[in-house]
N, C-alpha and C positions, 0 to 999 in steps of 0.2 A: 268395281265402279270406276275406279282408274282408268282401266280401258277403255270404256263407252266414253271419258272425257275425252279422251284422248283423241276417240273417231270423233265425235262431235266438233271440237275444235278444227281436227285436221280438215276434214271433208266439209265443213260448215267454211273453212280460209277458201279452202280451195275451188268449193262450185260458186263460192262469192265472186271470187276472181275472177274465173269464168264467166260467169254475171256478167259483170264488165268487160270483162275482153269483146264481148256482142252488144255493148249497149244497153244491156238491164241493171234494175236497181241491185244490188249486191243479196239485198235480203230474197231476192227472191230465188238466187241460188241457194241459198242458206236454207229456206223452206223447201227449198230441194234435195238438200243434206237429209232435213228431219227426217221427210217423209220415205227416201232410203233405208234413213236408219234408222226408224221404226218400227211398231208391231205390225203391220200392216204389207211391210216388202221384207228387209235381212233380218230384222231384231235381232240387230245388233246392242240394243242400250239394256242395258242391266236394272232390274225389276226396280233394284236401290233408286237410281240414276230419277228413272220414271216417276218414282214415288215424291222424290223430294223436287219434282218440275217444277209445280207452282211457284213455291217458294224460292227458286233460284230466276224465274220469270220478273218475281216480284223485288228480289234484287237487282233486276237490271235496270227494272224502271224507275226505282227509287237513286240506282246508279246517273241515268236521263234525266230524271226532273230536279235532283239535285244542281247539276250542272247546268240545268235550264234556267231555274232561281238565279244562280249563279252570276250570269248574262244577261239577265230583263233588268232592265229601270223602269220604273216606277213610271218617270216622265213618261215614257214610252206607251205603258199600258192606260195612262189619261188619256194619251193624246187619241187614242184608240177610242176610247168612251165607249157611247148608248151599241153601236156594232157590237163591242166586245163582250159585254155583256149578254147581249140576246145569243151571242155564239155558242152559249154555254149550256141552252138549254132547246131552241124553238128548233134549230137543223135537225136533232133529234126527236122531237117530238114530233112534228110531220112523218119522220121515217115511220114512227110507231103508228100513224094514224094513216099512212101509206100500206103498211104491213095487215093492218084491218082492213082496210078497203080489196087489197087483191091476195091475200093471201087465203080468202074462206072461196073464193073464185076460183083460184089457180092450181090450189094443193086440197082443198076439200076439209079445211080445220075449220073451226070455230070461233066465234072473233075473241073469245076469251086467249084461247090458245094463241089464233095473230095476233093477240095483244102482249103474250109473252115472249114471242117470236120476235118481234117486233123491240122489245127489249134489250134481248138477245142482241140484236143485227145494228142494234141505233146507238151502237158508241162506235164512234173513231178511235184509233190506235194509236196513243201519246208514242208510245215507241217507234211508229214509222213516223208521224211529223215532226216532235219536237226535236232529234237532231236535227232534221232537212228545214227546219225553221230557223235552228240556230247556225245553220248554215250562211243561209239568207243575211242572216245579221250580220254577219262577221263578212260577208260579202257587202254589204251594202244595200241589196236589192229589196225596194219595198220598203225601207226604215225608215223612210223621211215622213208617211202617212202609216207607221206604226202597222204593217200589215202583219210580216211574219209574227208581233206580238200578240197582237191580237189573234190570230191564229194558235199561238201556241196556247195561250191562256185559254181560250175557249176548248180547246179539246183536254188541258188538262181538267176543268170541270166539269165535261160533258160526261165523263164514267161516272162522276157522284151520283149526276141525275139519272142516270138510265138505269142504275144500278139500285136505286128505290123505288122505281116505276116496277124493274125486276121483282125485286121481293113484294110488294103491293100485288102484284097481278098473279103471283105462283101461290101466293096467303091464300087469293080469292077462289085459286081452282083446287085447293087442299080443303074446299068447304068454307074458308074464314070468309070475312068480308072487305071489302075496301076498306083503308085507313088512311081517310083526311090527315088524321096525324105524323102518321109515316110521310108523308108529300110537303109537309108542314116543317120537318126535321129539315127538309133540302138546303134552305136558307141559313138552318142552322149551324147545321156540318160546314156548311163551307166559310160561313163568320166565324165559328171557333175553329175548324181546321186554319184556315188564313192569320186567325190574332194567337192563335199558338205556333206557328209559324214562324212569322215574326216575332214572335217576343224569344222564342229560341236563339234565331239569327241575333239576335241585340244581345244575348247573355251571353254567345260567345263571341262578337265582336270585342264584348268589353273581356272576355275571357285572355284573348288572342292581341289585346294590349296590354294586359298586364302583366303576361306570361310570355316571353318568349320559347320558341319551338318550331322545329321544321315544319315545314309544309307539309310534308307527311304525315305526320304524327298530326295535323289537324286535319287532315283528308280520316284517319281513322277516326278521328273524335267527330267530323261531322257525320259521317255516316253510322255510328253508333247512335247518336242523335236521332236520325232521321228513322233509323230501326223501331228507335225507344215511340216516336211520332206515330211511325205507321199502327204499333201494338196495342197505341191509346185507343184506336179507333176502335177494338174489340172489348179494350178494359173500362173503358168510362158510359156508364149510365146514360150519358146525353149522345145526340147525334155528332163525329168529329168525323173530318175526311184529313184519313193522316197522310194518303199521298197529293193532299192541296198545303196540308203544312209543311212539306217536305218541301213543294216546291217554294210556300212564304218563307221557310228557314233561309234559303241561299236567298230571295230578296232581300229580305232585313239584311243580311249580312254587306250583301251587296251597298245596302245604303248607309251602313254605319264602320264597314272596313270595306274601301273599293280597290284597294290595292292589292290587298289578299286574298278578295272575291277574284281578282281576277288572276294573279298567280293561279289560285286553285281550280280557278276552271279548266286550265290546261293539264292538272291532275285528272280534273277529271273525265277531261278528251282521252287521254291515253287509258284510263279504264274504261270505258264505251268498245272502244276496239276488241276489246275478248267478250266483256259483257252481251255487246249485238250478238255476239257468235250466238254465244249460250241462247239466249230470248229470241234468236229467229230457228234456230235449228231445232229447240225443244216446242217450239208452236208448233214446227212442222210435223215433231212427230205424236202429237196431238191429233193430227187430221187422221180420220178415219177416209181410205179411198173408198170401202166398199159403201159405206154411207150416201159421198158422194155423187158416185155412179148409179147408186139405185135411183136418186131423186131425178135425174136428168134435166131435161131442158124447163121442168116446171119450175124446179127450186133455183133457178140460172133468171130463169125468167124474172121471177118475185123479187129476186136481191137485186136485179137492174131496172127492174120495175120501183121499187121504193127509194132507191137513189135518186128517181126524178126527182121526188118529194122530199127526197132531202135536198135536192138543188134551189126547190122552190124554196125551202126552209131561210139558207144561205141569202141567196138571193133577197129576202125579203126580209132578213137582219142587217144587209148592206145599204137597203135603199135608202135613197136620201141620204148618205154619206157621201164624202170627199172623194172619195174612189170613183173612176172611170171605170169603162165597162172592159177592158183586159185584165182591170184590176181584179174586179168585183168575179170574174169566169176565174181565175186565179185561182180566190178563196173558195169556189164551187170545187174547183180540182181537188186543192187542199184537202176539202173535207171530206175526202171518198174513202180512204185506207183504212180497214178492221183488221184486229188481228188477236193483240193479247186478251181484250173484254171477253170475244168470243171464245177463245179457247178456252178462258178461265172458268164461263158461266154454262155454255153452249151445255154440256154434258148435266147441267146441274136436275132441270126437270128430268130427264130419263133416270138419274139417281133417285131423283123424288117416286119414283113409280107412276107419274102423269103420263097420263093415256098420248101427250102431243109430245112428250118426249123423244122418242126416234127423229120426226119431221123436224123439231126445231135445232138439234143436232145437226143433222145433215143439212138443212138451212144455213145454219152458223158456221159447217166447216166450206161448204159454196161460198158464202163470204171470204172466208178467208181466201180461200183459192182465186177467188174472181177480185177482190177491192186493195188488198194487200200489195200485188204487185201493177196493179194499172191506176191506182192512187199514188204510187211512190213514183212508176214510171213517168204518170201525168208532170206530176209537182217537177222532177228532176228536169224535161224536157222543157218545160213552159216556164220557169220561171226567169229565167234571159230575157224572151219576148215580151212575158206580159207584165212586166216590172221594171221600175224604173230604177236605176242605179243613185245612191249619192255615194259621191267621190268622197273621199276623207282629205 
């Protein structure tokens, strides 16, 4: 398993790099690595490597939204308001009601099926925006009407909700039925993901004054934390979204120690660097090309097809805000890049033995292919233009 890290990393540096040297986002040489080095072209990655993906996926983001916590103030996400909120759930939910509307037209499933589909394809990739958000911050660009925050915030909630619509709609073609009460949790998970969160962040602010110790040795203890966070979400009874408390852990902290929230952000810049490797190279080798290829220009079609509708989505959570119109096409760009949701779920109904399992697979891996790197390329090239600078 050594070795397979070893290409992952090397060849995950290196077509990044390459990335760059032409002008692309770095991940999308990185998804260029995977799918090299996967089962699909050399399989080169060791069965081990494969096996344990997820789970190193899910430390990367938990690596991301730590460090995003990190870096948001509070003021910042007020100032954002009624926008921010709706970001979190209506861009998506048009995708899903997009995905009904052309997807029983274009591919031949049924709207139960486009409805799982539709699931599937309607979460944004916390992983490709929120560094390019906290990018943003740290540049200036957009901070002054709390844009990149609101942005970040809303896609790190947009996987809660789409990810219950998910299991709701896979329940009802397994024979179960719709549950109000599942949809009912949404609000839940994300009140006690958020106030366990923060109440994290405040124990160990008050931990981290009463005890001195490196910086490091508190980069290990918040990220054991954030482990223990993510875990709850499968061991407690009630609805808990542990990577929203992961990301209110470094808020709190942020607001009760800002001196060592921000030391440690740069901790945790420097683990992002190997981290991205890992989480763009192993999506990559996630994508099935034969999948792909068989769907051709219909499944190409449906995922640029339901992006309108999630523009209108966007669009119509901005309205009547402060934001001008380079701003408001900005947040439309923003919100285009899929990548870890799908890889994670995409294969889940073909596991299930669901008859729409194949199509919503090769759907989910066209997303990836198609919004991943012209969502990161968008954000990266536009954001100069269509955002305003404040000076420090």
């Amino acid at each position: 398993m050594l070795t397979s890290v070893a290409y992952v990393l090397l060849l995950g540096l290196g077509l990044g790099a390459l990335a760059r040297l032409v002008r692309l986002p770095p991940l999308v040489g990185m998804l260029g690595a995977g799918i090299l080095l996967g089962p699909c072209v050399l399989n080169l990655l060791s069965p081990q490597l494969l096996d344990i993906s997820a789970d190193l996926r899910q430390l990367a983001l938990i690596i991301i939204l730590t460090r995003a916590g990190l870096s948001l103030e509070g003021e910042d996400l007020r100032r954002a308001g009624r926008p921010a909120v709706l970001m979190c759930f209506l861009p998506a939910s048009f995708e899903v009601l997009g995905m009904v509307v052309l997807a029983p037209r274009l591919l031949g499933v049924s709207v139960l099926d486009a409805a799982i589909m539709g699931a599937v394809v309607g979460a944004v990739s916390p992983a490709v925006i929120v560094p390019r958000m906290l990018r943003l911050m740290a540049e200036g660009y957009g901070t002054k009407k709390g844009i990149p925050q609101m942005i970040l915030a809303g896609a790190s909630v947009d996987d809660v909700f789409v990810i219950v619509l998910f299991t709701c709609f896979t329940a009802m073609a397994q024979g179960g039925s719709f549950s109000p009460a599942a949809l009912a949790g949404v609000p839940v998970s994300i009140l006690l993901g958020a106030a366990g969160g923060l109440g994290a962040g405040y124990l160990l602010s008050r931990l981290f004054t009463a005890l001195h110790m490196r910086d490091s040795v508190k980069v290990v203890l918040l990220l054991s934390v954030a482990f223990l966070l993510v875990a709850l979400e499968e061991a407690l009874p009630l609805p808990f979204s542990g990577l929203l408390a992961v990301l209110g852990m470094g808020l709190g902290l942020r607001r009760w120690r800002l001196p060592v929230a921000e030391r440690l952000t740069a901790k945790f810049g420097k683990l992002w660097v190997w981290a991205e490797v890992m989480l763009f190279v192993l999506v990559g080798a996630e994508v099935e090309i034969g999948y792909a290829a068989a769907a051709g220009a219909a499944a190409a079609a449906t995922v640029l097809g339901v992006l309108c509708f999630r523009a209108a989505g966007v669009l119509l959570c901005v309205a009547g805000s402060r934001l001008n119109r380079r701003e408001r096409l900005f947040a439309v760009l923003a919100y285009l890049p899929k990548a870890t949701v799908q890889a994670a779920i995409g294969g889940v109904p073909l596991a299930m033995g669901l008859s729409c399992g194949q199509v919503v697979l090769t759907v989910a891996v066209i997303a990836i292919l198609v919004t991943a790197p012209l969502g990161a390329l968008a954000i990266d090239a536009s954001y100069k233009r269509l955002l305003e600078r404040t000076e420090e």
